[in-house]
N, C-alpha and C positions, 0 to 999 in steps of 0.2 A: 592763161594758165589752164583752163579747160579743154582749151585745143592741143594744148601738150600731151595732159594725161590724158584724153581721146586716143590720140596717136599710141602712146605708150602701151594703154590695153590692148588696142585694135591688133600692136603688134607683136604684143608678149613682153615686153620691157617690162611693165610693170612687176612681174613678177620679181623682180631683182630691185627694184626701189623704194622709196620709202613710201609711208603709207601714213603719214599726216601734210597737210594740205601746206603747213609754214615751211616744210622741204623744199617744196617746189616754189611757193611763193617767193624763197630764197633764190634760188636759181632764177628763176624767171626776173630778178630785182638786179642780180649780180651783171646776167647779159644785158639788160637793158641800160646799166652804167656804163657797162665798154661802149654800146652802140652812141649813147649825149658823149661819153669822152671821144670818142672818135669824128663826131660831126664838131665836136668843138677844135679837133686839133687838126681838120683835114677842111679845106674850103673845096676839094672834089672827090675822084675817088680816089681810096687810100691804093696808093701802090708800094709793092717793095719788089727790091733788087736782090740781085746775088748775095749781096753784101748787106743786106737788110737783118737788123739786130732782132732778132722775135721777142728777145728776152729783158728789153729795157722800155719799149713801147707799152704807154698807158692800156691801151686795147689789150696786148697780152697778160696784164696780170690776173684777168680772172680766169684765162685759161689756165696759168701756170698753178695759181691755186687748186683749180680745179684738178687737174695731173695729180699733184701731189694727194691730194686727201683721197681719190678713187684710187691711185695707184696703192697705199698701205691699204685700203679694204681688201684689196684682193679684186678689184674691178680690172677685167683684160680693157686693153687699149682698142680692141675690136668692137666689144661690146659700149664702151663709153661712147665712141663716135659713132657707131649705128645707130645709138637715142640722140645724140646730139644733132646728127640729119636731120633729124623729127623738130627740135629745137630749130633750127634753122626754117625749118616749111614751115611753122608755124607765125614764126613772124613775118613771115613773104607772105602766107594767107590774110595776115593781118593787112598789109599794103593793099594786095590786090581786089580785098571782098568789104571793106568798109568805104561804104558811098560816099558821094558829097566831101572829097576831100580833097581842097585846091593844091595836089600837088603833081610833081611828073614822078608818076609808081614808076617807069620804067629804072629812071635814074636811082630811085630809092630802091629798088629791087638787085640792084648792081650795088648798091651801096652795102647793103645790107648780106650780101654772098660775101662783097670782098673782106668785110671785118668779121665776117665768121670764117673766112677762108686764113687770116692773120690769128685769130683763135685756137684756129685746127694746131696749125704748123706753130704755133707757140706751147701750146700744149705736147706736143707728138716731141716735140724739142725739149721738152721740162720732163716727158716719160721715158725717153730713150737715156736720158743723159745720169750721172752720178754709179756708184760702185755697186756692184750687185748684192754685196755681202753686206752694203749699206739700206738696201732696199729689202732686205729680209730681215735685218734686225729691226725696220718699220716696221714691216707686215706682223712681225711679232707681238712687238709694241702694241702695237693696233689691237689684235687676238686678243692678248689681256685685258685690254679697255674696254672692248666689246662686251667679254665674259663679265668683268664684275658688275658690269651695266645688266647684263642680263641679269646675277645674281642680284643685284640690286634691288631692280625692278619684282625678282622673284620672291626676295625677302619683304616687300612691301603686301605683293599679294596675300603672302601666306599668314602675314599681319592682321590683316583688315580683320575687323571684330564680330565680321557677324559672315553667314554664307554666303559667298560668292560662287558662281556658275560661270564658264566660258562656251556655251553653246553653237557649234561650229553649221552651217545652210543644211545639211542631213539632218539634222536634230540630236546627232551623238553630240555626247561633252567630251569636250576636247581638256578641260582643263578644269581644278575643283582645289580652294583652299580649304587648308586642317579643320576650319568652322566650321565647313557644309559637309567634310565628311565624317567629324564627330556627331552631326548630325543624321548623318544619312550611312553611314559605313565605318563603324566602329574599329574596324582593323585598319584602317589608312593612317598611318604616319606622316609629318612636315612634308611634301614636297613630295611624294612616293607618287603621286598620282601622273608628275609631269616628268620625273626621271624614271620611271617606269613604262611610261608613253614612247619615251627617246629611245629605251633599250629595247624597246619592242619591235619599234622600225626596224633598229640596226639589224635585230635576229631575222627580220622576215622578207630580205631583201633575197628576191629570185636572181640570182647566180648569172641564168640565161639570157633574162633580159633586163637584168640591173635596175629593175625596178620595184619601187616596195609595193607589198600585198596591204591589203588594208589591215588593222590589228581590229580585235573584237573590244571594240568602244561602250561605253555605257548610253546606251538612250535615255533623251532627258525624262521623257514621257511615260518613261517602265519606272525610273526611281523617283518621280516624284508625278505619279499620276493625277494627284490634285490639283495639278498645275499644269496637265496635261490641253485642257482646253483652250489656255488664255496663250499658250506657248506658240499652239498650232495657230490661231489668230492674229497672233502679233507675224509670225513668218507669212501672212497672207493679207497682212495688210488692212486689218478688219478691225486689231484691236480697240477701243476707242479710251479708255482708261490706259497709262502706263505705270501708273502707281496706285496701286488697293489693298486691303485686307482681306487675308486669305487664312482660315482656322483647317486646321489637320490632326488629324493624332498621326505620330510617329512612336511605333516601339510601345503601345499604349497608352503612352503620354502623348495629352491634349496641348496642342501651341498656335498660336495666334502670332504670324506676321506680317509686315508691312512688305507687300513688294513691290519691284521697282525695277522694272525692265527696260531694256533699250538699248539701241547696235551699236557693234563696233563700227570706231572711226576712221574705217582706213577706204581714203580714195582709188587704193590702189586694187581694193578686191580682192588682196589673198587672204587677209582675215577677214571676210564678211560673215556675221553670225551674231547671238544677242551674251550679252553682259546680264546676269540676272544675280540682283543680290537681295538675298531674304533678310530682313530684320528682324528678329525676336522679340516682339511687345508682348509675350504672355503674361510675365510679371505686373510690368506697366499697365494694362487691360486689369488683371485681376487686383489690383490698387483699388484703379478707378471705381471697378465694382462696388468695393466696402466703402471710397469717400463718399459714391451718391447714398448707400443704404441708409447714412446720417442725414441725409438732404432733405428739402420739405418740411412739410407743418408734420410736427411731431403729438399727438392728441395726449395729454396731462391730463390729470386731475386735477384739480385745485386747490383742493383739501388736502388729499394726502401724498401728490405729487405723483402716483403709481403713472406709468404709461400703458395704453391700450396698441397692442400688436396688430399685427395685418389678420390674425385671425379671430380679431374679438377680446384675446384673453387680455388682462391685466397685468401688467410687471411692477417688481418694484424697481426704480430707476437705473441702481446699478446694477442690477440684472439685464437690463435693457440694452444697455450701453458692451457691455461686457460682451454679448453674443452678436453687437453688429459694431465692434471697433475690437480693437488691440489692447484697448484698455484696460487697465486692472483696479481696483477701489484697494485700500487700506484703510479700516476703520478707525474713529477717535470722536472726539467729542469737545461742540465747541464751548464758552463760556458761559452762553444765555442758557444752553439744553444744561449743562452741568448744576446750575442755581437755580433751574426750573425742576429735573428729574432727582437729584442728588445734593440736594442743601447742604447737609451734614460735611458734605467732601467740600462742598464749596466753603462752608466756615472754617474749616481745618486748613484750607490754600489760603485764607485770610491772614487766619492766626499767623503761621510761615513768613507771609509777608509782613 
């Protein structure tokens, strides 16, 4: 699989594929099934004839699949076999560069062209073939699946509860949920950051040479220069923390969050760049503060119960409590104090009873 996505970058493919590693591991699982089915239904090499079926043979069906699902993407039949070349060298590399292995590579090396040569032509046969009016209501099909997936995916983003950052290998942000810019940019709107991105492209596309101009991005490091340090260390490789606490005022207001950085996952390197989500423990922090201010030996009196404060002075106890808790006292009076300070009331509760 590395030697695949090797090739893929080295030759621009990648640009057009997926960008989690279980894509490819998929691919790379599916050809390896044709190649055990074909050495189990062929005792030499597979040949075919004029008259040979591409399209009921074990060996063709993961190209036919394959046809079908890049053909609704919108993948040219050009483009799919040009990476599939790469696919093929890769397993020949395999034969020919792994030592110590009692077999004849020549044979296996023939083996292995002709059932990707049965692949090709099963494929090319499952793209050419069916109505065209039938392969554009696919394509169609497809477009919408895509979009609500993207929506999808973009309705979860905008979700997420605390700030999220998509910081793209320049350091601009490419991308920012409703959280991070009620935090950081009070006029952004649901989703205005990332369809405001898209219609910026489209306006700034030069005519002449049909290519876009870059848009004026926000740098992470201008709006959120407290974080400006740990940003530039993590892109170089230095950072040695990925999750700390980090205190700021924003707007005047003092906040304490938890952060948490770390790259995007795509092998394929067109989104390389960091994922940075702030979590707001201001609240949570300012807690803790007041549970410890009760904590520890608390210095009484004995006699008359008062508590002695951090500067000496004296309280009485619910005075005490009251300025280092939430607490509030409501006065009364229990039975003993009542027949101790107040007899007369206590004989009259008697009488009653």
């Amino acid at each position: 699989m590395e030697r695949i996505l090797h090739y893929a970058e080295k030759t621009g493919y990648s640009v057009y594929t997926s960008t989690l590693k279980e894509a490819w591991r998929l691919s790379i699982s599916g050809l390896s099934k044709s190649l055990i089915s074909a050495s189990k239904e062929f005792d030499d090499l597979p040949e075919f004839s004029p008259e040979f079926d591409f399209t009921s043979t074990s060996i063709a069906s993961f190209g036919i699949m394959e046809a079908q699902r890049h053909k609704e993407r919108g993948i040219s039949l050009a483009m799919f076999l040009g990476l599939f070349k790469y696919y093929r060298q890769a397993y020949i590399d395999l034969i020919e560069e792994t030592p110590n292995i009692p077999i004849d590579r020549k044979f296996y090396t023939q083996f292995i062209n002709r059932v990707f040569d049965i692949i090709e032509i099963s494929l090319c046969v499952e793209w050419a073939g069916g109505k065209e009016d039938k392969h554009i209501l696919n394509m169609q099909k497809s477009n919408r699946e895509m979009t609500n997936e993207k929506n999808k995916y973009l309705t979860i983003f905008e979700s997420f509860p605390s700030p999220v950052f998509l910081i793209g290998l320049d350091g601009t942000i490419d991308n920012m949920n409703i959280f991070a810019a009620n935090y950081f940019n009070t006029e952004t709107v649901s989703g205005s950051h990332y369809y405001k991105a898209s219609s910026e492209e489209k306006n700034t596309i030069d005519k002449d040479s049909l290519t876009s101009k870059p848009s004026n991005k926000i740098v992470a490091s201008k709006l959120l220069p407290w974080l400006a340090g740990e940003l530039q260390a993590y892109m170089e490789g230095t950072l040695k923390k990925k999750t700390f606490i980090k205190k700021t005022t924003i707007y005047d207001k003092e906040y304490k969050f938890n952060v948490r950085i770390s790259s995007m996952l795509d092998v394929s390197h067109k989104f390389g760049g960091i994922v940075l989500i702030l979590e707001d423990i201001s609240k949570l922090a300012a807690t803790e503060i007041e549970v410890q201010q009760l904590r520890g030996i608390i210095p009484i009196c004995m006699h008359c119960k008062e508590i002695r404060d951090d500067k000496g002075y004296w309280n009485r106890l619910e005075n005490y409590l009251e300025s280092h808790s939430d607490a509030q006292f409501s006065h009364s009076i229990c039975d003993t104090c009542l027949e101790k300070f107040y007899p007369e009331l206590n004989d009259n509760k008697k009488d009653v009873l």
